[in-house]
N, C-alpha and C positions, 0 to 999 in steps of 0.2 A: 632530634626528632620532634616533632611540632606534637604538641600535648592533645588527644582527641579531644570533642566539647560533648558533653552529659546532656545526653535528650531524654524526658521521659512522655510517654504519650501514652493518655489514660485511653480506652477504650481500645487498645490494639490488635485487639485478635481475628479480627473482620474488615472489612469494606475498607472504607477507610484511615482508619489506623494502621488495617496490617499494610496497605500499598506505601502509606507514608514509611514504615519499620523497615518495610523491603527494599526503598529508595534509600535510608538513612545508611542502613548497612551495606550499600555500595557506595556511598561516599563517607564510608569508617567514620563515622560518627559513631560513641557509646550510647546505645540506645537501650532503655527500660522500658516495658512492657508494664500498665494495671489495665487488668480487665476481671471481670467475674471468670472467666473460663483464661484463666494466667498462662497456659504454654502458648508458644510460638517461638521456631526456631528462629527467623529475623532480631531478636532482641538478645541481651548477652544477659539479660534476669528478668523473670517477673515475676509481679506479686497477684494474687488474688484478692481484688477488692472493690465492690459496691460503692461509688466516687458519692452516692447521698449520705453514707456514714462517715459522717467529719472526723470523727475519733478515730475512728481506722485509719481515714486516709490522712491524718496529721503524723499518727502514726507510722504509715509508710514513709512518707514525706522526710520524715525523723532519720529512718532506720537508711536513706537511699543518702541524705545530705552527709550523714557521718561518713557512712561507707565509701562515698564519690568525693565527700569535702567539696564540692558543690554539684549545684543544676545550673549548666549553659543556657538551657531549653526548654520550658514545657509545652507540651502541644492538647489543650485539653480538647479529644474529640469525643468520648464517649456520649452517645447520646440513645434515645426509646422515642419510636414515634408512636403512639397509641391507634387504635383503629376502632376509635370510641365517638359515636356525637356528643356534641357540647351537652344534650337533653340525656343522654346517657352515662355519663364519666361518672362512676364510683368516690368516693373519697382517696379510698387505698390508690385506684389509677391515677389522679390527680395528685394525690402524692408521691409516687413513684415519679410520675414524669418531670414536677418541679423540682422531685429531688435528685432527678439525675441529670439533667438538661441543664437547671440552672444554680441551682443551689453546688450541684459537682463543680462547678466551674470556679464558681464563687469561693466553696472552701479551698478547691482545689491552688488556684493563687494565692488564697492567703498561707497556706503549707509551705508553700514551695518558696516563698521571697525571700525567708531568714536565709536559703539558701543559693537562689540567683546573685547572680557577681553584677558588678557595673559593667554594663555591654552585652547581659544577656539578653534573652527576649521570651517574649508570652509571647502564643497562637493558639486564640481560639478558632474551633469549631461551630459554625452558628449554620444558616439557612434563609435562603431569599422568603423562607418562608416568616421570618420575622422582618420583613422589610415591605410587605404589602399584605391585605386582605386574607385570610383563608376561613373559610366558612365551614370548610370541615374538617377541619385539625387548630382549631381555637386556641387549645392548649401548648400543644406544639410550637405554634405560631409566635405565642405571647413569652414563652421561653427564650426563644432563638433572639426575638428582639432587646430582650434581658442582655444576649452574650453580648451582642451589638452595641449597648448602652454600655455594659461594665468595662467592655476591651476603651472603649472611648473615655473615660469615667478614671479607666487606675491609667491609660497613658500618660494622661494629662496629671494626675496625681502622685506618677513616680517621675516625673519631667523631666525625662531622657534619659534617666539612669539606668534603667529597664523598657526597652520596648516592647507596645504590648500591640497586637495586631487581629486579624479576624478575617476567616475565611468562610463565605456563604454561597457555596455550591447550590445548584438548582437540582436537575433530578439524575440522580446518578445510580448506577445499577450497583449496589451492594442489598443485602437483607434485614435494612432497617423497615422494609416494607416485601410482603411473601407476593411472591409473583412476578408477572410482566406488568410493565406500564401499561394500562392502556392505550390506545393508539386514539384517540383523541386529547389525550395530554400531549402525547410525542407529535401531535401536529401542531401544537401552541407554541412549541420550538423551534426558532427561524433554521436553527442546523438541523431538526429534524433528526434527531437522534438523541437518549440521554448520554449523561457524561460516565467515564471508566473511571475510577477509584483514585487510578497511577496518574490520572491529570488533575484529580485535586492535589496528591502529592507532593504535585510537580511546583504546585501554587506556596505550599505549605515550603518547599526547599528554596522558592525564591525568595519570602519573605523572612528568613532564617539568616541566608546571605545577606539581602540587599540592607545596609544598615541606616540609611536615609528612609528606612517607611516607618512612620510610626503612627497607630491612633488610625490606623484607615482600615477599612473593610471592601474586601478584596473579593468581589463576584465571579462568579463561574458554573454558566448558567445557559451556556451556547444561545442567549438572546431572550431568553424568554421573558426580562424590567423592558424589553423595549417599544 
């Protein structure tokens, strides 16, 4: 029997994550669950854990690598998008968002590598929103572009031993944002519709398989860079 491969995806319990968790476990992949609110039944354990507290999550990191004897896969997606102007951001919110956006990411691979094997692979989580202008999510914007930088940054610096990749979805209906789109965003959209959770997933299981991508960021955005 062919040995499953160890996926953990931070951020799992929502959008996102839980579609990537729900894909994973129909293609019997062992998947781990971190999120602040840790149940979901798609994942076979999870831990409850704030991805900006490095200490914890070295911690988890610790306690999943012993347990598993390794990590195939991380998928770092947990992310906060603030709904603050650049002239109104707090420190605490300003912290909060670099600490979870980018700094989670950040620790989050440096945890997990003592335990990736030769042939694993990193995926991040990022946003077109770090690949062009945005005037009213500044902070957000300048995170996303971070993922973007570092996925490009440890490719090239684990040089093929580890593939490291990045997925930056345009606007997709989970509840990183309370409401409907407006419908003068959904018309900046050549499809005209935003995107379902289970087709970023779909991105996230391609780039898991496909073992020739390495170092690239992988849009999904139904048109709206063009």
């Amino acid at each position: 029997m062919k040995e499953k491969k160890v996926v953990v995806v931070t951020g799992h319990s929502q959008g996102i994550g839980r579609a990537t968790c729900e894909l994973l476990k129909k293609e019997e992949y062992t998947t781990i669950g971190l999120s602040r609110s840790h149940y979901d039944r798609n994942v076979v354990e999870s831990y409850e854990v704030d991805v900006s507290n490095s200490e914890r999550l070295a911690e988890v990191f610790t306690d999943i690598g012993k347990k598993y004897k390794k990590i195939d896969i991380l998928i770092n997606n947990a992310g906060i998008f603030p709904l603050t102007k650049f002239s109104e951001t707090c420190e605490y919110t300003y912290d909060e968002i670099i600490g979870t956006n980018m700094n989670g990411v950040y620790w989050g691979c440096r945890a997990a590598l003592p335990f990736i094997p030769t042939g694993g692979s990193i995926i991040n989580i990022a946003s077109i929103s770090g690949m062009k202008a945005e005037a009213d999510a500044i902070e957000y914007s300048m995170t996303k572009a971070a993922v973007i930088s570092l996925t490009k940054s440890l490719a090239k610096y684990l040089n093929g031993r580890i593939r490291v990749n990045c997925v930056s979805p345009g606007f997709v209906r989970t509840n990183l944002v309370p409401g409907e789109i407006p419908k003068e965003l959904i018309d900046t959209i050549p499809l005209k519709r935003e995107g379902q959770p289970g087709e970023i997933a779909r991105v996230v299981l391609f780039l898991i398989n496909n073992e020739y991508i390495n170092g690239s960021n992988i849009v999904i955005d139904g048109g709206v860079l063009l």
